[in-house]
mmCIF file of the N, C-alpha and C atoms, coordinates in Angstrom:
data_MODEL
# 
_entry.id   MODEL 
# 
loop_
_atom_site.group_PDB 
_atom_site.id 
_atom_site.type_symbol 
_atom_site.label_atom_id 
_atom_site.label_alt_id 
_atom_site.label_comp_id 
_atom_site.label_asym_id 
_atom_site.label_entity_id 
_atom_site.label_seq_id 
_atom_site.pdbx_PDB_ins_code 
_atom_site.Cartn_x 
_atom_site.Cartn_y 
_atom_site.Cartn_z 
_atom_site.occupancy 
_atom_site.B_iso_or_equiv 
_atom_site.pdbx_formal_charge 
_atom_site.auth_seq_id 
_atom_site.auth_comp_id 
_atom_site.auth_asym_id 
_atom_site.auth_atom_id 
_atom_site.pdbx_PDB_model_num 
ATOM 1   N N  . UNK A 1 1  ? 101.239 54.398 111.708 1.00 0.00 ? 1  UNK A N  1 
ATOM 2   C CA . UNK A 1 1  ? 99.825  54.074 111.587 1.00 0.00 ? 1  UNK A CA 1 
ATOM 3   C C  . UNK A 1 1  ? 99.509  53.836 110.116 1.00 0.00 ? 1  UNK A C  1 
ATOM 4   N N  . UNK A 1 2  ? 98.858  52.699 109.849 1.00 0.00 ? 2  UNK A N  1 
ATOM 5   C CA . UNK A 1 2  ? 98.420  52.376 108.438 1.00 0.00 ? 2  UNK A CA 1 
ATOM 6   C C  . UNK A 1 2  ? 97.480  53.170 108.692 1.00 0.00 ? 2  UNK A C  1 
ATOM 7   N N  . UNK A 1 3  ? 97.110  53.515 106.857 1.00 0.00 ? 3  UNK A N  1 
ATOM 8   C CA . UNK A 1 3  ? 96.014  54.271 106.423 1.00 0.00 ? 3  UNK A CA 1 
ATOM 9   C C  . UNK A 1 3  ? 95.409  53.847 105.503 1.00 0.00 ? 3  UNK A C  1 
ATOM 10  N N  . UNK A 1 4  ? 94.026  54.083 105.281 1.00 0.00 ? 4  UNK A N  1 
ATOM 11  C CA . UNK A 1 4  ? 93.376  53.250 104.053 1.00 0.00 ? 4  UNK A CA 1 
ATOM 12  C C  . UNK A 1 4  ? 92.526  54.542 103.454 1.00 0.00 ? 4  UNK A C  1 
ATOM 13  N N  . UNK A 1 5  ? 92.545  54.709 101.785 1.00 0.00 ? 5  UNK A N  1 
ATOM 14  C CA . UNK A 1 5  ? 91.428  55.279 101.281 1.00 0.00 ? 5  UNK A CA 1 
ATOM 15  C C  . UNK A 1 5  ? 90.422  54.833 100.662 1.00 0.00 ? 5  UNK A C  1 
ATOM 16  N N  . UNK A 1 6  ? 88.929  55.793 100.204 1.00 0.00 ? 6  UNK A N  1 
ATOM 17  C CA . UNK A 1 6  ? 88.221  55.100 99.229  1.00 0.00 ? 6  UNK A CA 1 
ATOM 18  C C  . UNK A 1 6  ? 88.798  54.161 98.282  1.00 0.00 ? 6  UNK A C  1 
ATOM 19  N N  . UNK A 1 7  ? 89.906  54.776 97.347  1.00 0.00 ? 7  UNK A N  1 
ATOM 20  C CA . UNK A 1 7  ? 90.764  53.902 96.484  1.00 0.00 ? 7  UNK A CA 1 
ATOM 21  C C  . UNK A 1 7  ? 91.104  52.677 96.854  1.00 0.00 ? 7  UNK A C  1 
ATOM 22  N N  . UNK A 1 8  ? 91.463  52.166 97.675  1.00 0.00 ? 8  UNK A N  1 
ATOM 23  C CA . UNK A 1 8  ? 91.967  51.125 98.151  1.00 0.00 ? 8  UNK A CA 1 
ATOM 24  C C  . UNK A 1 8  ? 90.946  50.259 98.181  1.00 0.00 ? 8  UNK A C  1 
ATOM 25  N N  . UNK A 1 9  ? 89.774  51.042 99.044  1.00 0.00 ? 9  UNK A N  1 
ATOM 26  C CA . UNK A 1 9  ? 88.641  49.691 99.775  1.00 0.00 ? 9  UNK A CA 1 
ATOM 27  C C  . UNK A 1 9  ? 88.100  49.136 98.042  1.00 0.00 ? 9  UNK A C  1 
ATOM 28  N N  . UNK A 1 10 ? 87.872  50.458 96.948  1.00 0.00 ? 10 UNK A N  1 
ATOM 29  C CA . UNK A 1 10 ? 87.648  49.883 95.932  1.00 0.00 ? 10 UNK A CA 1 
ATOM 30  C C  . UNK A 1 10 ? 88.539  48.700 95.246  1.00 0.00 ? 10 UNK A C  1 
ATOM 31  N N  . UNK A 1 11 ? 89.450  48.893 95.478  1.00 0.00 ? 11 UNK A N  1 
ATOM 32  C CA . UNK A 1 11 ? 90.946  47.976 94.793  1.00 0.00 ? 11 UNK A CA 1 
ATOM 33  C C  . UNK A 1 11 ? 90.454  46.203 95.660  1.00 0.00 ? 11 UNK A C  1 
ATOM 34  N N  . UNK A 1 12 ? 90.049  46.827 96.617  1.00 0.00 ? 12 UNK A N  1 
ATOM 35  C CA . UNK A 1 12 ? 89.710  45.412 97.355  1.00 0.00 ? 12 UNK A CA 1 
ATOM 36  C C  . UNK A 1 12 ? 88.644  44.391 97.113  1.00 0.00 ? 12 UNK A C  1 
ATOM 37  N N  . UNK A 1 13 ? 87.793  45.175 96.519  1.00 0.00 ? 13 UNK A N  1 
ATOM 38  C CA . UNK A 1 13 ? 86.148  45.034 96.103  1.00 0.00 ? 13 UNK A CA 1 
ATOM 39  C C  . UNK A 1 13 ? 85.102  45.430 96.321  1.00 0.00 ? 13 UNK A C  1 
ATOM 40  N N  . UNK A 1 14 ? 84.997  46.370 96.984  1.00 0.00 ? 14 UNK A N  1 
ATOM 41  C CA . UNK A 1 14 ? 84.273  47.127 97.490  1.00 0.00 ? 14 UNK A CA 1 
ATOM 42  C C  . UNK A 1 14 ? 83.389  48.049 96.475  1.00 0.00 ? 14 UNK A C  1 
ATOM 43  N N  . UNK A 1 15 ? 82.143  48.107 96.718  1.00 0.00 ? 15 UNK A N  1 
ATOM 44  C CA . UNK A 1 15 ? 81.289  48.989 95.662  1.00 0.00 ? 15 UNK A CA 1 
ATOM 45  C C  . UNK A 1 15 ? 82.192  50.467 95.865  1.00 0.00 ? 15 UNK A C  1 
ATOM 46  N N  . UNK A 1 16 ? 81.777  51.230 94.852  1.00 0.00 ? 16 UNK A N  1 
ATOM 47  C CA . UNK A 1 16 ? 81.690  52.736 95.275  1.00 0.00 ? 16 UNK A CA 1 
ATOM 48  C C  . UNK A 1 16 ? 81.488  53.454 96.663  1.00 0.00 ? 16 UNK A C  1 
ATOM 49  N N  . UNK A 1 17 ? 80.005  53.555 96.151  1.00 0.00 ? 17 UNK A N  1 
ATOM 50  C CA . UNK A 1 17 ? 79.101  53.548 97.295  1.00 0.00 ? 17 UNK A CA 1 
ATOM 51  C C  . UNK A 1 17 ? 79.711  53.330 98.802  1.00 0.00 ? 17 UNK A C  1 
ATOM 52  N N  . UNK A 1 18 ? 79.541  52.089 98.745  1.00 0.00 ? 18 UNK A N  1 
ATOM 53  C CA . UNK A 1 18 ? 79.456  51.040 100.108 1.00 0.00 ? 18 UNK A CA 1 
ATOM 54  C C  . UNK A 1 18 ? 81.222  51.758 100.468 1.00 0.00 ? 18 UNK A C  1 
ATOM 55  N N  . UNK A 1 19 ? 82.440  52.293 99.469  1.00 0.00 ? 19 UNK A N  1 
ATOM 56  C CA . UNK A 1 19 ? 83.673  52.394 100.366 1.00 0.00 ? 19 UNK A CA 1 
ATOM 57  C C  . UNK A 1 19 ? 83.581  54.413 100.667 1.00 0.00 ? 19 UNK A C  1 
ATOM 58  N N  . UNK A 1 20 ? 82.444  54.734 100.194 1.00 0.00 ? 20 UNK A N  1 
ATOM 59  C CA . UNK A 1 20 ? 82.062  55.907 100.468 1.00 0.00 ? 20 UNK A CA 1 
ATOM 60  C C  . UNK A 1 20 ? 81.822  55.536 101.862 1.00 0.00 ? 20 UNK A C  1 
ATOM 61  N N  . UNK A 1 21 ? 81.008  55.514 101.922 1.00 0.00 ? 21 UNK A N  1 
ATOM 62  C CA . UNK A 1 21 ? 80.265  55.121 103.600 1.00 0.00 ? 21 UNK A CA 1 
ATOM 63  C C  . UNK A 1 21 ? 80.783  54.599 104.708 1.00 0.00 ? 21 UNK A C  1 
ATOM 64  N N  . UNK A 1 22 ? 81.989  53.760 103.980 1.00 0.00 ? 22 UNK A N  1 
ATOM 65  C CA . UNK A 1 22 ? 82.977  52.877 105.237 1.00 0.00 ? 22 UNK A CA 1 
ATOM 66  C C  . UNK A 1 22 ? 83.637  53.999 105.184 1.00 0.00 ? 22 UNK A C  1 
ATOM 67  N N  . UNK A 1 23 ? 84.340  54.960 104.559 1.00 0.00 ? 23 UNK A N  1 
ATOM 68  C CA . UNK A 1 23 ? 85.442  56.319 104.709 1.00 0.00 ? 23 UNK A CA 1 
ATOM 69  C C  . UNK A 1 23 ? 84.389  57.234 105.595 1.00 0.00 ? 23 UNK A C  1 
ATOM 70  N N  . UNK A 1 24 ? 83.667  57.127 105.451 1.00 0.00 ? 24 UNK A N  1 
ATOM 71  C CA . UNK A 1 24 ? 82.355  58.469 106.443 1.00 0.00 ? 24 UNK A CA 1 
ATOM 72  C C  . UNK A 1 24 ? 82.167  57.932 107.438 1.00 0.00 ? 24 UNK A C  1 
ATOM 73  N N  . UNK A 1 25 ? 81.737  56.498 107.793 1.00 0.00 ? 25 UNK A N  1 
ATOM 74  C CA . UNK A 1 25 ? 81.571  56.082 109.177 1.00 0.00 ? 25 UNK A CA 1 
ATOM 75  C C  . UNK A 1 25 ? 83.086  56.557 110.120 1.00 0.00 ? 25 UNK A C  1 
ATOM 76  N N  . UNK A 1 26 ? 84.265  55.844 109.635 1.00 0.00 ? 26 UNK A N  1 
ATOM 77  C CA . UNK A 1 26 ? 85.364  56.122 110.086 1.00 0.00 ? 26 UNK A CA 1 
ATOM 78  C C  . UNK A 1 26 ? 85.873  57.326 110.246 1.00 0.00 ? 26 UNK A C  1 
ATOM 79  N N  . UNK A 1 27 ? 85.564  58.017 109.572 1.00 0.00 ? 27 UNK A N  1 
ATOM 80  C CA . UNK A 1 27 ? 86.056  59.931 109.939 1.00 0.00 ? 27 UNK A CA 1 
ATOM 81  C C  . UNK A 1 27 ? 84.902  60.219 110.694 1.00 0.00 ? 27 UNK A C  1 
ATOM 82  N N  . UNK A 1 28 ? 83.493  60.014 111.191 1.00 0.00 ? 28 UNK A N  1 
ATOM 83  C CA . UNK A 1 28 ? 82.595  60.072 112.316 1.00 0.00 ? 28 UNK A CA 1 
ATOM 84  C C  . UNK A 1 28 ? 83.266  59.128 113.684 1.00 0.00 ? 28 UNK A C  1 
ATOM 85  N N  . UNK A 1 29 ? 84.038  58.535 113.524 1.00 0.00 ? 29 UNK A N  1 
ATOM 86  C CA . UNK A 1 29 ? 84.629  57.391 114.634 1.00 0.00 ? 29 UNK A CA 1 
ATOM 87  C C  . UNK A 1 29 ? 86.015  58.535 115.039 1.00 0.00 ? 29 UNK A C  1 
ATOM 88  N N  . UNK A 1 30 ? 86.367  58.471 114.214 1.00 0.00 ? 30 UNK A N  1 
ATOM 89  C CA . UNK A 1 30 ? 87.524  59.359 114.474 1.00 0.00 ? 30 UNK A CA 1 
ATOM 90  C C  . UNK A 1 30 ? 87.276  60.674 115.230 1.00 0.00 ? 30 UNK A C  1 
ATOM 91  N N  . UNK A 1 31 ? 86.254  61.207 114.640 1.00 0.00 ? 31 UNK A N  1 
ATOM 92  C CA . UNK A 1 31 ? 86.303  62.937 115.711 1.00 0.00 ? 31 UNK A CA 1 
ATOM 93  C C  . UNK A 1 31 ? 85.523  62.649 116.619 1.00 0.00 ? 31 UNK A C  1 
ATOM 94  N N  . UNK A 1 32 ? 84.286  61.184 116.994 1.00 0.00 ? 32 UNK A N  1 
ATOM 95  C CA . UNK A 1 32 ? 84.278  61.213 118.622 1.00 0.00 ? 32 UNK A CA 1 
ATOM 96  C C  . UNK A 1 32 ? 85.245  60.506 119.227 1.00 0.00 ? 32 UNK A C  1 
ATOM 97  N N  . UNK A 1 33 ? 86.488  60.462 118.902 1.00 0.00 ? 33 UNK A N  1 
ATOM 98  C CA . UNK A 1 33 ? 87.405  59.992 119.606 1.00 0.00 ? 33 UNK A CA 1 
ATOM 99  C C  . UNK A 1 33 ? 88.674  61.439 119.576 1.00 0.00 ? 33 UNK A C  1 
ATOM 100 N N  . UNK A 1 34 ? 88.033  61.968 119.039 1.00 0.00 ? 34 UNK A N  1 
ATOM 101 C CA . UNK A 1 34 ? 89.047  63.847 120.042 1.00 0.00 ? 34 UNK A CA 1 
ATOM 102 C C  . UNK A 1 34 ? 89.782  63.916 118.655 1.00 0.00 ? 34 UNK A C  1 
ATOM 103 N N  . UNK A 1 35 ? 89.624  63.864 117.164 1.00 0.00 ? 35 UNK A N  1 
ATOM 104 C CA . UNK A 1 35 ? 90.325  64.051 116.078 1.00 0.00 ? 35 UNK A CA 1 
ATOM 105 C C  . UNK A 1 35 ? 89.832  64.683 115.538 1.00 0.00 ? 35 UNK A C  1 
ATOM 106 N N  . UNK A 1 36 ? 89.179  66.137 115.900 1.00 0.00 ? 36 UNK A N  1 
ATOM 107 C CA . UNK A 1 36 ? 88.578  66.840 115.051 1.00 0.00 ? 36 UNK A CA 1 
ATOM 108 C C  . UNK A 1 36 ? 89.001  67.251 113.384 1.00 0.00 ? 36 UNK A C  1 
ATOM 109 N N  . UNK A 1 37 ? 90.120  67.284 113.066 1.00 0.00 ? 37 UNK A N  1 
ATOM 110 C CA . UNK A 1 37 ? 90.445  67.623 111.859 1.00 0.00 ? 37 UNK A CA 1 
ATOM 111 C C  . UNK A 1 37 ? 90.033  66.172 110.680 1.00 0.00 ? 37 UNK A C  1 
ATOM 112 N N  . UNK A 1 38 ? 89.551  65.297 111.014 1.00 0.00 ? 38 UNK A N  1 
ATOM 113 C CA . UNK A 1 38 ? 88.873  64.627 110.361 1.00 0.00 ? 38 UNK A CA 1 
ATOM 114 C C  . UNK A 1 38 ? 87.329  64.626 109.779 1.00 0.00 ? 38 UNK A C  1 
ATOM 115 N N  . UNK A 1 39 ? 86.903  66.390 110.247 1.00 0.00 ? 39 UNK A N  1 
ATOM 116 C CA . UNK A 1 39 ? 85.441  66.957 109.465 1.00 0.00 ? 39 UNK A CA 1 
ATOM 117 C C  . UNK A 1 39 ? 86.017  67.636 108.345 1.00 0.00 ? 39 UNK A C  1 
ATOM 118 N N  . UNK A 1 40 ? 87.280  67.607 107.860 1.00 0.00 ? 40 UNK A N  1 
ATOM 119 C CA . UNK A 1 40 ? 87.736  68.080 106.660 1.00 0.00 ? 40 UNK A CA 1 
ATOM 120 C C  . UNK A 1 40 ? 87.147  67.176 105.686 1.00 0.00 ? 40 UNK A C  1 
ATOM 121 N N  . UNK A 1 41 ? 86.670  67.783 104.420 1.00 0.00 ? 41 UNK A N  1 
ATOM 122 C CA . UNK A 1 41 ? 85.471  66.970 103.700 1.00 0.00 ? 41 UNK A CA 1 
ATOM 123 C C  . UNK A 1 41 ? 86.929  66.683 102.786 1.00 0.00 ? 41 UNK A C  1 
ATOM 124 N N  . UNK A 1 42 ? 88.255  67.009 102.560 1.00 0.00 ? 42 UNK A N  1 
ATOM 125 C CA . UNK A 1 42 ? 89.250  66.960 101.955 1.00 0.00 ? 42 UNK A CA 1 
ATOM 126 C C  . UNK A 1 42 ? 90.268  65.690 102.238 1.00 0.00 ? 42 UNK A C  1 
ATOM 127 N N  . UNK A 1 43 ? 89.688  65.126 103.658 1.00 0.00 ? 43 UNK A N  1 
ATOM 128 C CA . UNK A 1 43 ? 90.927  64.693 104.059 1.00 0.00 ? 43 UNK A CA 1 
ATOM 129 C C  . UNK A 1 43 ? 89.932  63.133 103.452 1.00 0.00 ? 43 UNK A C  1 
ATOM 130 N N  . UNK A 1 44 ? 90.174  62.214 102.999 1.00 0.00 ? 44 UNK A N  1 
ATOM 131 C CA . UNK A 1 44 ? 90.026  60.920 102.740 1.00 0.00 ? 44 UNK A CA 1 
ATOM 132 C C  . UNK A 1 44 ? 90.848  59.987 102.909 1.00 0.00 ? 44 UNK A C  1 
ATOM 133 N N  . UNK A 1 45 ? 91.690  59.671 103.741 1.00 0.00 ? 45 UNK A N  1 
ATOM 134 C CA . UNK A 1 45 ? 92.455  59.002 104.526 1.00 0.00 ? 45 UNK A CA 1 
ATOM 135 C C  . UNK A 1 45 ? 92.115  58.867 105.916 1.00 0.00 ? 45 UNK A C  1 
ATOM 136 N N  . UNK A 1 46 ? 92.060  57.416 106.299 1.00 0.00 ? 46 UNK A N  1 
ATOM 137 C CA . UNK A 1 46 ? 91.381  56.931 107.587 1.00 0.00 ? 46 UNK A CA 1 
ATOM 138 C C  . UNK A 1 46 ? 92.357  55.728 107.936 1.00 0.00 ? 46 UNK A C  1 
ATOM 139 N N  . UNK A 1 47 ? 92.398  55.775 109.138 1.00 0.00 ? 47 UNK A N  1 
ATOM 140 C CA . UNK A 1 47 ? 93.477  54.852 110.104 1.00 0.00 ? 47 UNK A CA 1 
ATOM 141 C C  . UNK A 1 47 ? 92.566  53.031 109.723 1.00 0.00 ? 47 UNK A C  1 
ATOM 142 N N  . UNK A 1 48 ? 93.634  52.508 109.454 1.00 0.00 ? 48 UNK A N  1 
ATOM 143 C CA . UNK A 1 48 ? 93.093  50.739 108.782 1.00 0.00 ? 48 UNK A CA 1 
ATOM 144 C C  . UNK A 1 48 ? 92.202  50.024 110.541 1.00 0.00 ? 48 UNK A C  1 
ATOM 145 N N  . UNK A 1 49 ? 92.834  50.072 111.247 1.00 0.00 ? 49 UNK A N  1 
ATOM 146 C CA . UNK A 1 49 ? 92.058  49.329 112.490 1.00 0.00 ? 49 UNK A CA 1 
ATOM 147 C C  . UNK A 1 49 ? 90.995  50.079 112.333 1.00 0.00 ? 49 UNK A C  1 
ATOM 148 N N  . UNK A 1 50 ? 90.220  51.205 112.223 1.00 0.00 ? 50 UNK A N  1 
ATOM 149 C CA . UNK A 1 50 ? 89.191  51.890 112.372 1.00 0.00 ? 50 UNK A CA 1 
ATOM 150 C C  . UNK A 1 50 ? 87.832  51.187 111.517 1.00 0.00 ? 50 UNK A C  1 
ATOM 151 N N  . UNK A 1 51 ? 88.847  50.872 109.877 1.00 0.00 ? 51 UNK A N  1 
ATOM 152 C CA . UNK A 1 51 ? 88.137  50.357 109.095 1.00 0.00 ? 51 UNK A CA 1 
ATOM 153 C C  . UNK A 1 51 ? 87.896  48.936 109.326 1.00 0.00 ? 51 UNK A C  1 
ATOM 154 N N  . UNK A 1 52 ? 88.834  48.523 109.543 1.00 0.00 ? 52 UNK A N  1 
ATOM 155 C CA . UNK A 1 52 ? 88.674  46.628 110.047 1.00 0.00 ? 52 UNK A CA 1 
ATOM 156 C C  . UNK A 1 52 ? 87.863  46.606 111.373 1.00 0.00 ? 52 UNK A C  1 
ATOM 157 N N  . UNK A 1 53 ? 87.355  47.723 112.486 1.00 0.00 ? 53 UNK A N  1 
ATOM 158 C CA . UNK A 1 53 ? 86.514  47.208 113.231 1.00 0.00 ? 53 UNK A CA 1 
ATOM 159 C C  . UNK A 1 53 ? 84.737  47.640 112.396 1.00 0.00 ? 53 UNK A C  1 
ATOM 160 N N  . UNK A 1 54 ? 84.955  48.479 111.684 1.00 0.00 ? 54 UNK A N  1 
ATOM 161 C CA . UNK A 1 54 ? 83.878  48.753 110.899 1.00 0.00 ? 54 UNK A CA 1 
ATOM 162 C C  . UNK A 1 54 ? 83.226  47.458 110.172 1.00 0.00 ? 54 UNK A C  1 
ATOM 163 N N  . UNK A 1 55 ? 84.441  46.789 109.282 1.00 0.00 ? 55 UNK A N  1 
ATOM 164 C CA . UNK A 1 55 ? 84.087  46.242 108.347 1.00 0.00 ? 55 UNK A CA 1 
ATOM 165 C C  . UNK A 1 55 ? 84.023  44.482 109.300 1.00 0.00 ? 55 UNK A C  1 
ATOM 166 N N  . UNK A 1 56 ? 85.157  43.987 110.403 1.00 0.00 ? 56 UNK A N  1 
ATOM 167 C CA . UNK A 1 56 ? 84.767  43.231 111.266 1.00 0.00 ? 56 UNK A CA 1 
ATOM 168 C C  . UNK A 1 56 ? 85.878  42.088 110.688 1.00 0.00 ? 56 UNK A C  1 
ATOM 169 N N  . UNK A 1 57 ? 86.662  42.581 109.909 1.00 0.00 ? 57 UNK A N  1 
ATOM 170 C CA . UNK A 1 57 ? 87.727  41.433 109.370 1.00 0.00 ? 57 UNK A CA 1 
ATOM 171 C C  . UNK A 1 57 ? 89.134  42.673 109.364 1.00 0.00 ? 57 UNK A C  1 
ATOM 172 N N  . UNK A 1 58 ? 90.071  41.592 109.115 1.00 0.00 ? 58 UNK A N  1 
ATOM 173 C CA . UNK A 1 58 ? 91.208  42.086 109.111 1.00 0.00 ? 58 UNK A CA 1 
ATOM 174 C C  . UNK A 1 58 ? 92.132  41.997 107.633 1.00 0.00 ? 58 UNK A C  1 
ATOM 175 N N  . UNK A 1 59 ? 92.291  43.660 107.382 1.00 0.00 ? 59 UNK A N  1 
ATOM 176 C CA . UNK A 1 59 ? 92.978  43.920 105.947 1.00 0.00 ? 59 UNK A CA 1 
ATOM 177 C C  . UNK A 1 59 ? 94.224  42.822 106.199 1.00 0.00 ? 59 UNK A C  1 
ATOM 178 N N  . UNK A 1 60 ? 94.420  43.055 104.569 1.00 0.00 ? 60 UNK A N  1 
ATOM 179 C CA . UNK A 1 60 ? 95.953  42.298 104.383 1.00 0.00 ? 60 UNK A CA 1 
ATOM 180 C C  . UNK A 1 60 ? 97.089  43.775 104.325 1.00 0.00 ? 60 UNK A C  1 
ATOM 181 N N  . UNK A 1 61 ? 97.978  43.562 104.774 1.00 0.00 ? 61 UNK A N  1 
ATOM 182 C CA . UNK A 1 61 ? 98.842  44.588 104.758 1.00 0.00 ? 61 UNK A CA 1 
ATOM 183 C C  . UNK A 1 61 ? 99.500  44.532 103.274 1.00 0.00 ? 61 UNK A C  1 
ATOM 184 N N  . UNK A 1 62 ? 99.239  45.687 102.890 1.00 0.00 ? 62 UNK A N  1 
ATOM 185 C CA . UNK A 1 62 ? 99.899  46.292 101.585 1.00 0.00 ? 62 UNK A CA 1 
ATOM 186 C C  . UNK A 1 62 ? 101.407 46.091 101.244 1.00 0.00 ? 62 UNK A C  1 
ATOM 187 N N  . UNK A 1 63 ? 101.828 46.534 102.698 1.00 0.00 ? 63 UNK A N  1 
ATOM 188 C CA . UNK A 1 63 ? 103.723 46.636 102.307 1.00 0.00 ? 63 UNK A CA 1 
ATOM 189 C C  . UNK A 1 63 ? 104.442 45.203 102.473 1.00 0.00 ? 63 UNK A C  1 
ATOM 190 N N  . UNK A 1 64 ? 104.077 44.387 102.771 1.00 0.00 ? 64 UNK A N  1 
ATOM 191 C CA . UNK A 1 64 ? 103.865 42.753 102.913 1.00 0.00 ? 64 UNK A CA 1 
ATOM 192 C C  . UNK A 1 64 ? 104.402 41.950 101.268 1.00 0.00 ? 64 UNK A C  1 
# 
């Protein structure tokens, strides 16, 4: 499973802010889908499809 952090969405272009909020929507997506250990305010790593249906486009893969 790819993973994406704040860091990244910033690396991409992403405000601050705005890759704050895409990492919070997605860890709220994640524990109503039965992943509770994603209310860890520690964990900032989020699964990439989660973020690409958020954001509505599709990342470029990193290891590529």
């Amino acid at each position: 499973m790819n993973t994406i952090t704040k860091q990244d969405l910033i690396e991409l272009g992403y405000g601050n802010s705005f890759a704050t909020d895409i990492i919070r929507e997605a860890k709220e997506i994640m524990v109503k889908k039965g992943y509770p250990f994603y209310q860890s305010r520690k964990l900032n790593r989020v699964p990439c499809d989660v973020v690409e249906d958020i954001l509505g486009i599709t990342l470029l893969d990193k290891t590529s």
